[in-house]
N, C-alpha and C positions, 0 to 999 in steps of 0.2 A: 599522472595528471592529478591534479587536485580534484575536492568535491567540488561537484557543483551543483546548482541550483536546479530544480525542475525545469528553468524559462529556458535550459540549454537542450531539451529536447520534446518538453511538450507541445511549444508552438508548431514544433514541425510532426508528432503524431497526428495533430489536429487536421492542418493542410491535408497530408497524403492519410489520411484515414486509418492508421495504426495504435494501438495503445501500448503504453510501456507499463508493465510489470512492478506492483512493490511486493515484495518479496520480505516476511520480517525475519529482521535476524533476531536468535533467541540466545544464541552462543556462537563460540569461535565455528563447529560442525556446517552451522547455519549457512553461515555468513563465506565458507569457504564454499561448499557446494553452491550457490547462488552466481558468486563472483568466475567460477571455474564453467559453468553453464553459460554465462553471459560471455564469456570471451569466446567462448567456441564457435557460438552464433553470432559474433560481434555487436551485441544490442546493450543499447543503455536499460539501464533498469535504478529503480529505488529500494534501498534499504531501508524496511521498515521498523522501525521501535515502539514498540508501547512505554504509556511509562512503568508498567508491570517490568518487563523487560528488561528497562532501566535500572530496578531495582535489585534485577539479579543480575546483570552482569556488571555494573556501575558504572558512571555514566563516562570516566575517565579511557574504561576500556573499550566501549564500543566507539568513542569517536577515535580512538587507536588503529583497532579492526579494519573500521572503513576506511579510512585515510589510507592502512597497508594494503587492503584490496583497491582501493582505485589508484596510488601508484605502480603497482605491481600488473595492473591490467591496461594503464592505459585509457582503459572505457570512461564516457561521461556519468557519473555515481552522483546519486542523489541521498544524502542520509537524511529519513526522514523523521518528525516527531509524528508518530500514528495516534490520533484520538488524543489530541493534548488537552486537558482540561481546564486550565486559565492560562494566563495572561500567565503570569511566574515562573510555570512549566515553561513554557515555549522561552521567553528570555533565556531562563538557565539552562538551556540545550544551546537558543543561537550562541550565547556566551562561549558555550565548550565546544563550539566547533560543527555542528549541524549547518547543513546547507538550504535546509526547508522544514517547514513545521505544520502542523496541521491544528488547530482550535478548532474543538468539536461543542459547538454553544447548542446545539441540535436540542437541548433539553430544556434549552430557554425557549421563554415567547417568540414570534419573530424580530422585534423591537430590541430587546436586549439580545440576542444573536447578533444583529447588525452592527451593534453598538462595539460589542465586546472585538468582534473579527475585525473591526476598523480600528482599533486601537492595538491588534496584532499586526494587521497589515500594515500598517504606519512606523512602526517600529521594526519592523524583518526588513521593508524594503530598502531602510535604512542603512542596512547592514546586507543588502545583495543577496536575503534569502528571499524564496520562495513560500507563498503561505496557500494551504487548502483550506477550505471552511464546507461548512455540513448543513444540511437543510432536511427535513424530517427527521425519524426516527426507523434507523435501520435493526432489526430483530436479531434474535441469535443470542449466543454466550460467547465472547474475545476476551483475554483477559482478564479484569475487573470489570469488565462493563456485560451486563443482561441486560435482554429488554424479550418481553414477553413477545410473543409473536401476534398477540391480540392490541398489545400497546402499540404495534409498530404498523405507522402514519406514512401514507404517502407523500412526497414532496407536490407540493401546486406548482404548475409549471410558472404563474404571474409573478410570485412572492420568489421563485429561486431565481429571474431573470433581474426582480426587483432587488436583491441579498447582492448578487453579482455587479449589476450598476452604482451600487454604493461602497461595498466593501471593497472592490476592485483586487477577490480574487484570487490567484494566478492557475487553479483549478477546484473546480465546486463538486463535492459528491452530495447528491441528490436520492431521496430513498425512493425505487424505482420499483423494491420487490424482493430483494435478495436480502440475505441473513448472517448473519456471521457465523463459520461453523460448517459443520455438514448438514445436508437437507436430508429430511425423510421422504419426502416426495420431490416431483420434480417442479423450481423457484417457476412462478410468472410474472414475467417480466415486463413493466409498463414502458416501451419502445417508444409509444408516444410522447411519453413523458421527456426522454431520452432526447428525441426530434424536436419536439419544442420548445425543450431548452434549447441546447444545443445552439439550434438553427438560430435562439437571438443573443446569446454571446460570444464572445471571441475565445473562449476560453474553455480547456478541452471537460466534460462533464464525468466526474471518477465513479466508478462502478467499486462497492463493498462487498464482501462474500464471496468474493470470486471461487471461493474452494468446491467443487462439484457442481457447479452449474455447467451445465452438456454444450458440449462446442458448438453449437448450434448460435444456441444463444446466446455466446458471447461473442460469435461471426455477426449479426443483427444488432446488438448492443455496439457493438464497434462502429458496424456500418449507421447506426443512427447517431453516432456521436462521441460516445465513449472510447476516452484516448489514453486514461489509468484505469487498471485494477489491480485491487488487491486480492492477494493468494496468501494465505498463510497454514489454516488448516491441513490444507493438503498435505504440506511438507512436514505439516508435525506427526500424520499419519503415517507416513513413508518412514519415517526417523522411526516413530517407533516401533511400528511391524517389523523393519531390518534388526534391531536390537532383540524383542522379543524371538525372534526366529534363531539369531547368533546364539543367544543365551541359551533357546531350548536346545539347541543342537550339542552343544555341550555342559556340561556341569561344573567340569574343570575352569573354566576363561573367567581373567578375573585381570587382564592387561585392557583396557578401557577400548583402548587402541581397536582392536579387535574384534570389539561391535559396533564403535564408532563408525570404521573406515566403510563398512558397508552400509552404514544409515545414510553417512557421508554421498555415498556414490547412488542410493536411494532416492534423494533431496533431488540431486545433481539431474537426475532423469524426468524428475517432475518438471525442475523449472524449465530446462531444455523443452519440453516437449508446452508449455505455458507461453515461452517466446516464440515459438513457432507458428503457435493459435494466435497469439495477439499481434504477427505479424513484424515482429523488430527487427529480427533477426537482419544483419547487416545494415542497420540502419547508425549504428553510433558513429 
């Protein structure tokens, strides 16, 4: 099956109270463990990109990747732009074949966020993608992007009901509390915030940082609304600890293969066990 757009399965997270997974792919490794988890539990999920990401795998081969994981699966695949930073990014992705884009204006006023996302969304929906847009200032290090943790602004529930009503869309991340990255202590998390949006759009509210915050509360985040999140840290911890531990284990191993296939099958356990909590699992 071809990629598709978010709108082929967030409306329906939203309704039955489930969220779907992005998951970024970093490399071919990524992008296989992800796609081999999803079909097992048969759940749609998003592939996510930075434009980091982009720049090291190009952007030729990861619209490759994903087109080969979702006809080979079958599953509804979503290729995403993660944190797109203008207008130009996002075009040159729907250009090459992306299914959804994400314009992250969060660092603008609210006035010029609205502005900039409505001239993204007017342009995607023209071409059958999918657009996310961003409202506060979520913490942590992804990427190229830092944001102090003393910088990072909660979303007003009035101003992201009010982003939503004009930009029209297709799912909104909201900064609730979580961080990009691993936590040192344990995130808290503003559910209200969560509820209050939520409850006045139609449109599912995306949770960021998904990596280490305790199933607890992303069972609560779900139930109050949130219908995406993103994971990405996690998987990149998994990938490495199987590597480093391959390599310690030997001195000699020097066939790539080797320490991939168990980083591979590392990833593979994360996200499985990500679809489970977020509830998709035979939903595609």
């Amino acid at each position: 099956m071809p990629l598709v757009s978010m709108n082929e399965f967030l409306p329906k997270a939203k309704a039955n109270k489930f969220a779907v997974g992005q998951f970024n792919m970093n490399n071919l490794e990524f992008a296989q463990a992800i796609v081999e988890a999803a079909m097992e539990e048969k759940s749609p999920f998003i592939y996510g990109v930075s434009e980091g990401a982009l720049k090291y795998m190009g952007i030729e081969f990861t619209v490759a990747i994903a087109e080969a994981a979702a006809k080979k699966s079958g599953l509804p695949i979503a290729l995403h732009l993660d944190h797109g930073s203008s207008f130009e990014v996002a075009m040159k992705c729907i250009r090459a074949g992306f299914s959804s884009v994400m314009f992250d204006g969060s660092h603008y006023g609210l006035e010029e966020n609205i502005e900039l996302t409505k001239q993204v969304v007017k342009a995607a929906r023209a071409m059958g993608v999918s657009v996310e847009g961003e409202l506060g200032t979520i913490g942590g290090v992804e990427d190229d992007l830092s944001v102090d943790e003393a910088d990072a602004t909660m979303a007003k529930p009035e101003e992201a009901i009010r982003f939503y009503e004009e930009t029209g869309v297709d799912c909104l991340a909201i900064a609730v509390g979580t961080a990009h990255g691993m936590y040192k202590g344990e995130p808290k998390i503003h559910y209200d915030i969560i509820q209050q949006v939520a409850d006045a759009i139609p449109v599912p509210v995306v949770l960021h940082g998904g990596s280490g915050v305790p199933d607890e509360a992303i069972r609560l985040s779900i139930a109050a609304g949130v219908g995406k999140i993103n994971v990405n840290t996690e998987n990149q911890v998994a990938c490495t600890e199987a590597i480093r531990q391959a390599l310690e284990a030997s001195a000699t191993v020097i066939d790539p293969r080797k320490y991939l296939t168990p980083a591979r099958n590392a990833m593979k356990a994360v996200v499985q066990e990500k679809i489970r909590l977020f509830g998709s699992s035979n939903q595609a």
